[in-house]
PyMOL CGO cylinders between C-alpha atoms (Angstrom):
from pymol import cmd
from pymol.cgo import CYLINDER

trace = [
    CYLINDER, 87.43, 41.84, 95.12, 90.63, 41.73, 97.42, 0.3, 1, 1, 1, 1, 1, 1,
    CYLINDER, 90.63, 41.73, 97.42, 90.41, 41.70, 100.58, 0.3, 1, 1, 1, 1, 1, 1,
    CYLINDER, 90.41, 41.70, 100.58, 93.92, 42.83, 103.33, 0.3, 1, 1, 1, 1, 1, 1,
    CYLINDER, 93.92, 42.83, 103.33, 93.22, 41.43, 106.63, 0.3, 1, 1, 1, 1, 1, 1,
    CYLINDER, 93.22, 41.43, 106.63, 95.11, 43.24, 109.69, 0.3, 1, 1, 1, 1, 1, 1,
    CYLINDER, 95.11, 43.24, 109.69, 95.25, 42.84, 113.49, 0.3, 1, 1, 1, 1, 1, 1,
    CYLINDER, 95.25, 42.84, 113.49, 95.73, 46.46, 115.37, 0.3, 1, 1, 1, 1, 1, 1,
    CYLINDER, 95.73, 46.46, 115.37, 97.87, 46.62, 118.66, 0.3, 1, 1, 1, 1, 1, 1,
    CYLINDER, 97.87, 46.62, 118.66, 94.69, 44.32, 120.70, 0.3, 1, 1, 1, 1, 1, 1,
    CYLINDER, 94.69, 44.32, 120.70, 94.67, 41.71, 118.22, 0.3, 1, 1, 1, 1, 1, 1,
    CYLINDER, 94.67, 41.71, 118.22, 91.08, 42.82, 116.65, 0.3, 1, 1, 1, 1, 1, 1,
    CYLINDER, 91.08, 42.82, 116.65, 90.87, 42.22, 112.62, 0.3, 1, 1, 1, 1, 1, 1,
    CYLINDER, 90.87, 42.22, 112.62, 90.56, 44.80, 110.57, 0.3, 1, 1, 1, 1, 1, 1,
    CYLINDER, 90.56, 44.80, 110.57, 89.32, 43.78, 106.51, 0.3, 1, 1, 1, 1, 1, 1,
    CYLINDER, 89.32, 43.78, 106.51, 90.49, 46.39, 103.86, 0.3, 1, 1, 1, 1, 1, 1,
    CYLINDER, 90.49, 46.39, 103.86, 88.84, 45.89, 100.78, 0.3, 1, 1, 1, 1, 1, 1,
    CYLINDER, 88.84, 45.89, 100.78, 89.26, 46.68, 97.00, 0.3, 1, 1, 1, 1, 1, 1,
    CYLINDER, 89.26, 46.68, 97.00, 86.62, 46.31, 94.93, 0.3, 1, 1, 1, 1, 1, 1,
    CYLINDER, 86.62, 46.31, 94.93, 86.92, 46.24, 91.03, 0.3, 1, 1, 1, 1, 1, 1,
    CYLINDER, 86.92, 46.24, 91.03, 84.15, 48.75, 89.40, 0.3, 1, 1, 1, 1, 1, 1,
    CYLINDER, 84.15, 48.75, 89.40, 81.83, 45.72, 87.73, 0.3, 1, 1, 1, 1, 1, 1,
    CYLINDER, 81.83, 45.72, 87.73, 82.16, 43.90, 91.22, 0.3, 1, 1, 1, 1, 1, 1,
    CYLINDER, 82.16, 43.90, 91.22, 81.56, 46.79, 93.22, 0.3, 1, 1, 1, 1, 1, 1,
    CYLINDER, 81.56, 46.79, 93.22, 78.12, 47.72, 91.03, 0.3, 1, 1, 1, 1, 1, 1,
    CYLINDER, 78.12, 47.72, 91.03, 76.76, 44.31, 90.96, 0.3, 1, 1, 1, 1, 1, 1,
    CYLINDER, 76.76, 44.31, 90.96, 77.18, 43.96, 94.43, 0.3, 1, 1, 1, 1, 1, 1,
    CYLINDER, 77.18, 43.96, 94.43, 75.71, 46.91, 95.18, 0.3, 1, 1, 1, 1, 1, 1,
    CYLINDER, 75.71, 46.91, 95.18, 72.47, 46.66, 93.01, 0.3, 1, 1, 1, 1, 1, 1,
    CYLINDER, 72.47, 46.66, 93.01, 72.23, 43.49, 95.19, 0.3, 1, 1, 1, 1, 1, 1,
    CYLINDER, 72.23, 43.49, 95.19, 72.29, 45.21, 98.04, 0.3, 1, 1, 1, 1, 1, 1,
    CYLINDER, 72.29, 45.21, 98.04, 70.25, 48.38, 96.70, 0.3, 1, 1, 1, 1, 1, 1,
    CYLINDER, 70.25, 48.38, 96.70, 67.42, 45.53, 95.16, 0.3, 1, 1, 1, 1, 1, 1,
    CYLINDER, 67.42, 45.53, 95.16, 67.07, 43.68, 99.10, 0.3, 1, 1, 1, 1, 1, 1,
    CYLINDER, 67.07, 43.68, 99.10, 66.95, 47.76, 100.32, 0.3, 1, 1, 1, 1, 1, 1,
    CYLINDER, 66.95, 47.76, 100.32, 70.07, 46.66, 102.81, 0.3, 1, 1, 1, 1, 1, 1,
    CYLINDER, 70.07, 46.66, 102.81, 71.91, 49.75, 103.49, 0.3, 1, 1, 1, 1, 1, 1,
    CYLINDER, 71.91, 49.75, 103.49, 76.15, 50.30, 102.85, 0.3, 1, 1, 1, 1, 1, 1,
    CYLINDER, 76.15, 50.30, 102.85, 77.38, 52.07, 105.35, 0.3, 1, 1, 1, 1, 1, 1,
    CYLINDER, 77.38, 52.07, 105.35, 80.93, 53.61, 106.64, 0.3, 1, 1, 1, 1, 1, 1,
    CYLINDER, 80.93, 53.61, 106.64, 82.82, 50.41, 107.72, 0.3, 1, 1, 1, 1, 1, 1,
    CYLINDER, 82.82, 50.41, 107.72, 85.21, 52.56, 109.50, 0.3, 1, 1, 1, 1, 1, 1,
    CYLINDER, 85.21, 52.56, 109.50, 82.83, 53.98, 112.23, 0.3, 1, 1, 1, 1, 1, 1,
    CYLINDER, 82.83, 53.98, 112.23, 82.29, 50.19, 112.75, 0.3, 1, 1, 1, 1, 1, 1,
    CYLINDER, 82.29, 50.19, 112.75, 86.15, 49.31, 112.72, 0.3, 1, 1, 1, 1, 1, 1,
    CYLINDER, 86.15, 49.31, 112.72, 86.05, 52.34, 115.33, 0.3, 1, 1, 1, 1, 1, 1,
    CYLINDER, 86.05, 52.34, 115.33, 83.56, 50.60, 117.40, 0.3, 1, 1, 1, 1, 1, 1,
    CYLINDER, 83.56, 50.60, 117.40, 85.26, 47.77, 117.59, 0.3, 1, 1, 1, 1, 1, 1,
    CYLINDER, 85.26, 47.77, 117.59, 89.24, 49.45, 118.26, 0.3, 1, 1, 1, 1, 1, 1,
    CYLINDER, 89.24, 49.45, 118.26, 87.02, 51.74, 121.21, 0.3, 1, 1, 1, 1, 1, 1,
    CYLINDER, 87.02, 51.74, 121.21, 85.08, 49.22, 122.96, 0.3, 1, 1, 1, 1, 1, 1,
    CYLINDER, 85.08, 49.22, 122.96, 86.77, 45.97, 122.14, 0.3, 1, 1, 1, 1, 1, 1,
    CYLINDER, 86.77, 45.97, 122.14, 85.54, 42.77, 121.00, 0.3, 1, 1, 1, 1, 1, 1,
    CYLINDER, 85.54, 42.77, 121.00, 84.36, 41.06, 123.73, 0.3, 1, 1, 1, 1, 1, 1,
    CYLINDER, 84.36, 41.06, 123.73, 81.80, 44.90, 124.73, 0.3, 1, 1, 1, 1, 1, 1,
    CYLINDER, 81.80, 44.90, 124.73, 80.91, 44.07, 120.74, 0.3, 1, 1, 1, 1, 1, 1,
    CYLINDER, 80.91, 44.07, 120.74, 79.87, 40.50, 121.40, 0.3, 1, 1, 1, 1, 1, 1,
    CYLINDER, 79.87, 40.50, 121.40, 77.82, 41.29, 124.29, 0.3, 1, 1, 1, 1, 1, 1,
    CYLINDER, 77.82, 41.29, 124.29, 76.40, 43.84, 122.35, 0.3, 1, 1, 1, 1, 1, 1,
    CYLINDER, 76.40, 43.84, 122.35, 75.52, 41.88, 119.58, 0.3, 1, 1, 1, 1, 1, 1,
    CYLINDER, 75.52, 41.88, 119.58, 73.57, 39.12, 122.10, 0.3, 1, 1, 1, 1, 1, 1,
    CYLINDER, 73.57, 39.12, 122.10, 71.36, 42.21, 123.38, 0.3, 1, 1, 1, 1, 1, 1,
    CYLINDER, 71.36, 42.21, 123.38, 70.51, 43.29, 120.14, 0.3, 1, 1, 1, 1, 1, 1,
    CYLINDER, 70.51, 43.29, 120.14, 69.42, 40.16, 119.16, 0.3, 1, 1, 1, 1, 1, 1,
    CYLINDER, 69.42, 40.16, 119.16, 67.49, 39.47, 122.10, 0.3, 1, 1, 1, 1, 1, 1,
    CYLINDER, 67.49, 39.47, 122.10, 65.94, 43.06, 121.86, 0.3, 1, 1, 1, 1, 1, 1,
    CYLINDER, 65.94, 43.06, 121.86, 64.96, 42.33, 118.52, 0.3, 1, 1, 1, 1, 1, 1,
    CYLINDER, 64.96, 42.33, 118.52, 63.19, 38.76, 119.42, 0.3, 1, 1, 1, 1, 1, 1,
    CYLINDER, 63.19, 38.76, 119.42, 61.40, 40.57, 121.82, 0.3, 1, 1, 1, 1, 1, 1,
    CYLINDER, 61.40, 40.57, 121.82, 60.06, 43.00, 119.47, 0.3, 1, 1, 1, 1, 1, 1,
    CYLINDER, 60.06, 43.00, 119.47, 59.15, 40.70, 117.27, 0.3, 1, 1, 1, 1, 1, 1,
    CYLINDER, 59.15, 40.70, 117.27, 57.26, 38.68, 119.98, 0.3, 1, 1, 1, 1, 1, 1,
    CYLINDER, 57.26, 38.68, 119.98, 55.42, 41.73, 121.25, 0.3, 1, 1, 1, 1, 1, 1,
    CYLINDER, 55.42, 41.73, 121.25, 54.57, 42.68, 117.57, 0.3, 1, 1, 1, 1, 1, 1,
    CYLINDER, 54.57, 42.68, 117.57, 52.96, 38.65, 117.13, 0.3, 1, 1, 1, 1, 1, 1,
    CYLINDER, 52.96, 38.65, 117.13, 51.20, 39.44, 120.44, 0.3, 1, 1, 1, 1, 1, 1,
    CYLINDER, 51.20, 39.44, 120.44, 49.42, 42.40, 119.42, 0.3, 1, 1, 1, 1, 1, 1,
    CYLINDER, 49.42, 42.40, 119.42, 48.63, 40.95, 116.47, 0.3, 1, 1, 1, 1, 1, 1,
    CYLINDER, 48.63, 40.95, 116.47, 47.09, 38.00, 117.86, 0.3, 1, 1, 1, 1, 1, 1,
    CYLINDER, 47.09, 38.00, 117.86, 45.05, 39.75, 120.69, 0.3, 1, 1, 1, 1, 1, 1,
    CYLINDER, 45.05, 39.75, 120.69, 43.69, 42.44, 117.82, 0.3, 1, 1, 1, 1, 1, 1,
    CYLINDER, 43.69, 42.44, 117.82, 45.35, 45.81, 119.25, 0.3, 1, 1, 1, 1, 1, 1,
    CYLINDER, 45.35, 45.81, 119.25, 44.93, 49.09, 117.34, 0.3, 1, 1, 1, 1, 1, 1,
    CYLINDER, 44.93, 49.09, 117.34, 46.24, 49.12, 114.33, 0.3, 1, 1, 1, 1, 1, 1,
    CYLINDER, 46.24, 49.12, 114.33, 48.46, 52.14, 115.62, 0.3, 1, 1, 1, 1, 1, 1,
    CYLINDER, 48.46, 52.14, 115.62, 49.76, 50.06, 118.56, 0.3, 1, 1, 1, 1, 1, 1,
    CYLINDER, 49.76, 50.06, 118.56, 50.43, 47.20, 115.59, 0.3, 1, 1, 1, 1, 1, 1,
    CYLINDER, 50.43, 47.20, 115.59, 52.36, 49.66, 113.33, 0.3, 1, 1, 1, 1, 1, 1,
    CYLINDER, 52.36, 49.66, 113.33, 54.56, 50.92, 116.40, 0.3, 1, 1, 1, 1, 1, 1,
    CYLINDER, 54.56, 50.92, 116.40, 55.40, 47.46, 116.58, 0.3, 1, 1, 1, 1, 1, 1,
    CYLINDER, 55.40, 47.46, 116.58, 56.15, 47.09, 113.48, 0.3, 1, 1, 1, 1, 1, 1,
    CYLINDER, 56.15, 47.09, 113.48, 58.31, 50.21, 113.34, 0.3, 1, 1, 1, 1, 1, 1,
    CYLINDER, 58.31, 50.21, 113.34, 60.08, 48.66, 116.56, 0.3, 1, 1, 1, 1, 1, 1,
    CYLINDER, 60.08, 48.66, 116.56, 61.23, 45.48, 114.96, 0.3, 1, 1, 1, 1, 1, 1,
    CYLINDER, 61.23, 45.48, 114.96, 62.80, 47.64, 111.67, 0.3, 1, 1, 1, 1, 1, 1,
    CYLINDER, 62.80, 47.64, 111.67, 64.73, 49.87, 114.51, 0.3, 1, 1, 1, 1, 1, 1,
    CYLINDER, 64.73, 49.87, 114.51, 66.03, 46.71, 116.30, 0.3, 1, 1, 1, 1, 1, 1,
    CYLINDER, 66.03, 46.71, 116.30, 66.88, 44.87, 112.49, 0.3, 1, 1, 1, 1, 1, 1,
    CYLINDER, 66.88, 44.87, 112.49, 68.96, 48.25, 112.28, 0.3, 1, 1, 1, 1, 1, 1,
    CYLINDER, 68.96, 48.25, 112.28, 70.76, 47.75, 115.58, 0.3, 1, 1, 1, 1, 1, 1,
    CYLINDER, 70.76, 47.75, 115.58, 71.38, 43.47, 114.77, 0.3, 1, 1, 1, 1, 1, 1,
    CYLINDER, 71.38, 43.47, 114.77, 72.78, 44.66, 111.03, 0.3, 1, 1, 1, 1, 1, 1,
    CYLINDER, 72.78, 44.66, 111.03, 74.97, 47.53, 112.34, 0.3, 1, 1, 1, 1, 1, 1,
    CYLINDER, 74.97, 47.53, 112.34, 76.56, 44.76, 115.11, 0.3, 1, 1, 1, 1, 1, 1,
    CYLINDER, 76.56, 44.76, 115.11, 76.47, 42.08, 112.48, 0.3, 1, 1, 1, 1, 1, 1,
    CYLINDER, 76.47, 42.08, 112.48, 78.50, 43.82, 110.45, 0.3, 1, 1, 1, 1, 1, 1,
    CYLINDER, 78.50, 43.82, 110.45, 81.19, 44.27, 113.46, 0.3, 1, 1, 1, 1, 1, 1,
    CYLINDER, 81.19, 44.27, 113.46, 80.94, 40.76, 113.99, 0.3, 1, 1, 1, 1, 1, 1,
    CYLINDER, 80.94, 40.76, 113.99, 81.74, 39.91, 110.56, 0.3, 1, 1, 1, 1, 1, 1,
    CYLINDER, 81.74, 39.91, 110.56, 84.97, 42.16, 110.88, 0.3, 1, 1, 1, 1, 1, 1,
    CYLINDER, 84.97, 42.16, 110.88, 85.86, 40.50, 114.40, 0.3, 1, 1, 1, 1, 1, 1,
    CYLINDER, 85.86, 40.50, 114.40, 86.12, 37.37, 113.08, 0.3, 1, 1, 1, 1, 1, 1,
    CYLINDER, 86.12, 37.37, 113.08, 87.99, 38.44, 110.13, 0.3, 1, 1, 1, 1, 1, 1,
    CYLINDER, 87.99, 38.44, 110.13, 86.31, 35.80, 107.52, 0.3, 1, 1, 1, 1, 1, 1,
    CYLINDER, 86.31, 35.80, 107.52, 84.13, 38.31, 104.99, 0.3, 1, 1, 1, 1, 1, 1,
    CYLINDER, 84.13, 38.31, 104.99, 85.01, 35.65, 102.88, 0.3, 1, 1, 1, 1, 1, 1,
    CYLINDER, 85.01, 35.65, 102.88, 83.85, 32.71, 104.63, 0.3, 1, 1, 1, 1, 1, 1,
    CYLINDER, 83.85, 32.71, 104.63, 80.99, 34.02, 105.69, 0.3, 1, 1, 1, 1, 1, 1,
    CYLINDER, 80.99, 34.02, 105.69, 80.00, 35.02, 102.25, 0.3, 1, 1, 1, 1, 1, 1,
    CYLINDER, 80.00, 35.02, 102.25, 80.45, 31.65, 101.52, 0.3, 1, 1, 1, 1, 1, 1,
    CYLINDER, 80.45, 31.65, 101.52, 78.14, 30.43, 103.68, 0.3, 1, 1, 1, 1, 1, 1,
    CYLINDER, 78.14, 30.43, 103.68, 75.49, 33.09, 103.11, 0.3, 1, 1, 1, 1, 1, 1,
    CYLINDER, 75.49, 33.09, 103.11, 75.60, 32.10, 99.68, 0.3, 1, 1, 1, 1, 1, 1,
    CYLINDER, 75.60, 32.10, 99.68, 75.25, 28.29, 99.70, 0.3, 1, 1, 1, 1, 1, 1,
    CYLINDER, 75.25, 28.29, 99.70, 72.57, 28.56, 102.47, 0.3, 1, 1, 1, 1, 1, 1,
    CYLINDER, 72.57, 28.56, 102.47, 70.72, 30.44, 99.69, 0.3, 1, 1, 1, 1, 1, 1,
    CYLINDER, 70.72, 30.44, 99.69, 71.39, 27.72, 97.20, 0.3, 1, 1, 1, 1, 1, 1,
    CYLINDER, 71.39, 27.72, 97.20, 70.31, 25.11, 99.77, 0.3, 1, 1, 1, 1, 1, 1,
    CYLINDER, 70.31, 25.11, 99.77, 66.97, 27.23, 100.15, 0.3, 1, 1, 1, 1, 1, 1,
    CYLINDER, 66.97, 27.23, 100.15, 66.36, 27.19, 96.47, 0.3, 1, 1, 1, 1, 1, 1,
    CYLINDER, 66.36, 27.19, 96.47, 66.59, 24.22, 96.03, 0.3, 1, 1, 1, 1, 1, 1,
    CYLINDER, 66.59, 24.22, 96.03, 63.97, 23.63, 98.99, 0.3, 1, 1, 1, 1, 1, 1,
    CYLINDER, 63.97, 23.63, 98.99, 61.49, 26.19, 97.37, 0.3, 1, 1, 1, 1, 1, 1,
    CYLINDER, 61.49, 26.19, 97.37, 62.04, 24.13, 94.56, 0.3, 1, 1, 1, 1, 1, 1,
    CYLINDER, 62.04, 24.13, 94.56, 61.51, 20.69, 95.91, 0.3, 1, 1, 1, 1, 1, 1,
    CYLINDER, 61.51, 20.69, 95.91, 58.46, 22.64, 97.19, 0.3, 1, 1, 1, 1, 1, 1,
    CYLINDER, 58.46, 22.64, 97.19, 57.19, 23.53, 93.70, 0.3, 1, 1, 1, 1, 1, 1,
    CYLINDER, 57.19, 23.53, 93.70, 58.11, 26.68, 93.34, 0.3, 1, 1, 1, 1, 1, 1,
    CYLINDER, 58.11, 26.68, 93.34, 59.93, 26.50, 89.84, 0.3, 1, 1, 1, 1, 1, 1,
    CYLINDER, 59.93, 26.50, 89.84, 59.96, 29.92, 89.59, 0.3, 1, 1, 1, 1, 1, 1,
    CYLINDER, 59.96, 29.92, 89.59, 62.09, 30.68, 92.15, 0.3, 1, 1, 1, 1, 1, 1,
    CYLINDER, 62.09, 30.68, 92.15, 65.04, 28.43, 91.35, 0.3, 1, 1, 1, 1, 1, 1,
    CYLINDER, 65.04, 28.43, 91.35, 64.65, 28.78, 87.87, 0.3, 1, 1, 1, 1, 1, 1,
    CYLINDER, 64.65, 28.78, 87.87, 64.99, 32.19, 87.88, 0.3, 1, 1, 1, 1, 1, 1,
    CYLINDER, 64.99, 32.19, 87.88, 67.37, 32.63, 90.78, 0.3, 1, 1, 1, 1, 1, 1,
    CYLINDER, 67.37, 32.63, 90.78, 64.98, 35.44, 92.61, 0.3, 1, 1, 1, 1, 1, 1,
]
cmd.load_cgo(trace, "trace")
């Protein structure tokens, strides 16, 4: 994959990228296989040319903090044994605020303008916890690279 970073007129990155046909299907079965979602890069490039990148930041610390409060009030009714309907509505909660995090995350990544870097990082952070799984006993798991 190649990947054309530009700045627009407010100095806000903005990542082209070209994907080669093997590339492009293997990384989307990866995506397709973890059920993550593609989605139109340019409405988020749009976001980010509209509002700017310091509205995108902030946005990106409420979504966060939305979603550690659903998750919180999803372990709470857990814990004090609430419906099962009021559990599942939290449940349902915390996949609409994952949605909101990935949608920002995903602006963030442009932002900063290092898709590259941060796919480094993704990907030895995974390496790092295989190799704890493995130290753990699960041979499986590193062995098999799942």
């Amino acid at each position: 994959m190649s990947r054309i970073t530009e700045r627009d007129e407010r100095g806000n990155a903005q990542v082209i990228e070209y994907y080669n046909t093997k590339e492009a299907t293997d990384q989307l079965a990866d995506y397709e296989d973890m059920g993550i979602p593609t989605v139109d890069t340019s409405v988020l490039t749009q976001a980010l040319t509209t509002y700017g990148g310091d509205a995108q930041v902030d946005m990106m610390i409420e979504e966060m903090s939305e979603l550690t409060k659903a998750f919180l009030k999803q372990r709470r009714a857990q814990k004090s044994g609430c419906q099962v309907n009021y559990v599942r509505e939290c449940e349902k909660a915390i996949v609409e605020e994952m949605a909101d995090v990935y949608i920002v995350l995903l602006q963030m990544i442009q932002l900063f303008g290092e898709p590259d870097l941060f796919d480094e990082f993704v990907r030895e952070k995974i390496l790092r916890l295989r190799l704890r799984l493995f130290a753990d006993g699960f041979t499986e798991v590193a062995e098999n690279g799942e």
